[in-house]
C-alpha positions in Angstrom: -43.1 -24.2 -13.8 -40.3 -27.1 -13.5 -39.4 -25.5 -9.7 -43.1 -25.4 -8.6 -43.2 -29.5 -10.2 -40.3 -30.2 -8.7 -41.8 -28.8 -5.2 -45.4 -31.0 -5.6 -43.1 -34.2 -6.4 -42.3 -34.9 -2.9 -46.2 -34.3 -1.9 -47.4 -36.8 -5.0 -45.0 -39.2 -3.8 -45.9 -39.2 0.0 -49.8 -39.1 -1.1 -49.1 -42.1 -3.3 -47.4 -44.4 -0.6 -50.3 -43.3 1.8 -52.7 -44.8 -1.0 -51.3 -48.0 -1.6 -50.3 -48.9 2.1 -54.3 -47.9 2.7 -55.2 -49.2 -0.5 -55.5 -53.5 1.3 -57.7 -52.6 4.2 -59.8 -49.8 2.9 -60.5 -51.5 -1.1 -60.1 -55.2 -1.1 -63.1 -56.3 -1.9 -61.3 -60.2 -2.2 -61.3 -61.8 1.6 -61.2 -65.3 1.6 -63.0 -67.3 3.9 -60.0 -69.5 5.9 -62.4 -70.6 8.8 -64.7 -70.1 11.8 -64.3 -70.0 15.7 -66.7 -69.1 18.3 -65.4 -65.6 17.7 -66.6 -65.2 14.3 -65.9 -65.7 10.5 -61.8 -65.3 9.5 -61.3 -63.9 6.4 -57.8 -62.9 4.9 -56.7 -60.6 1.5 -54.3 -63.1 -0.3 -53.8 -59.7 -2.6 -52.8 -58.1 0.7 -49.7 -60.6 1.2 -46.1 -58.6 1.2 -42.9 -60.8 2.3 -39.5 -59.1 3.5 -37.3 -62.6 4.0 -39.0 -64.5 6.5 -41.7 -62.5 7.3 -44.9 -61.6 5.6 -47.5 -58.8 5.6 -51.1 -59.7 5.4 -54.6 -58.1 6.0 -57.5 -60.3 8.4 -61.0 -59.2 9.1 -63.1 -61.3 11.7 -66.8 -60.6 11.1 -68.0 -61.4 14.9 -71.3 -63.5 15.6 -72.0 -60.7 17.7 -71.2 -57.2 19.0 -69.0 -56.8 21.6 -67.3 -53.2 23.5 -68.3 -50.7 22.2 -70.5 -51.9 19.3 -67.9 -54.2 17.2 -69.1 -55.9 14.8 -66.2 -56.5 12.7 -62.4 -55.9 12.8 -59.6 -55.7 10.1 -56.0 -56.2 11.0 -52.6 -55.8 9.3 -50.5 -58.7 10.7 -46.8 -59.5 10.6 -45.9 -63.5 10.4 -42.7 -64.6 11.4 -42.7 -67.5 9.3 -38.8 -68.7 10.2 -39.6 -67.8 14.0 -43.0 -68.9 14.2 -44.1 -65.9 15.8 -46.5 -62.9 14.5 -47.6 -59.6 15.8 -50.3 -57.4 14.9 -49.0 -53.8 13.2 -52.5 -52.3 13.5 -55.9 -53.0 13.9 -59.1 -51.3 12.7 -62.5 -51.9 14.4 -65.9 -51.4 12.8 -69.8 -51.0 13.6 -70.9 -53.1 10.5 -70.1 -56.6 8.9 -67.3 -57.3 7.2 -65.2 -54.1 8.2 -68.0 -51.5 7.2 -70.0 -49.1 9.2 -68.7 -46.6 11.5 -65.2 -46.9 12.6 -64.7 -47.3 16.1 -61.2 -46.8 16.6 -58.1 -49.5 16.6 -54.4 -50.2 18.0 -51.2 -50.1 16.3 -48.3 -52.1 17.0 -48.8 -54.8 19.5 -45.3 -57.5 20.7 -44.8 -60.2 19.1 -46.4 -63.4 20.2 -45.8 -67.0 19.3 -48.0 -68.8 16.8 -49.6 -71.8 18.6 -50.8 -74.5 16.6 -54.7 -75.5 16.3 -55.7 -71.2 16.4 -57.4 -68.9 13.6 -53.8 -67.3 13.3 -51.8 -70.7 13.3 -53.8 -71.9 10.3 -53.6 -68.0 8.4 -49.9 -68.8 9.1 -49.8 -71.8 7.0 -51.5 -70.4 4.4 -49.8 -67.6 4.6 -46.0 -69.0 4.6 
């Protein structure tokens, strides 16, 4: 009994991470509205927010005015802030059918370059809130 435990640790462990590193896109239920463009709504999971030094982890989800590609209506994405370097990068992105990041999913993109944050956009003012 203690070997066959000792074998299912590793699996509970890895299951577990996959669950809470899903857990801020797939559950949160608490986006704040931080603003509009002619893209859409900008929302953002302040429960979402990790930091490692200078940088910090958060969730966005732009529900669109309209559909665009393939039949986007709404997009969620994990993004990296550079606060010290004033640069960010998306770490992936997750693209929906329906409002706020429901419906079918339609596919998404993982890590993307770093980019600076220019001043006056959606992500330069989730920056400030966000550092």
């Amino acid at each position: 009994m203690g070997a066959q435990l000792e074998l299912e640790r590793p699996a509970i462990v890895a299951l577990g991470l996959v669950l809470a590193c899903a857990a801020p896109h797939a559950a949160a239920q608490d986006w704040v509205n931080y603003g509009e463009s002619e893209v859409g709504v900008h929302y953002y999971d302040p429960t979402s927010i990790r930091a490692e030094g200078d940088r910090k982890r958060v969730w966005r989800l732009i529900d669109r005015r309209s559909q665009v590609g393939n039949g986007i209506k709404s997009g969620k994405a994990l993004i990296e802030i550079d606060c010290k370097a004033g640069k960010y990068r998306y770490l992936k992105t997750l693209q929906y059918s329906g409002t706020m990041g429901q419906g079918t999913y339609l596919g998404g993109g993982e890590e993307q370059a770093a980019e600076f944050v220019a001043p006056g956009t959606m992500i330069g003012h989730l920056a400030k809130l966000v550092c």
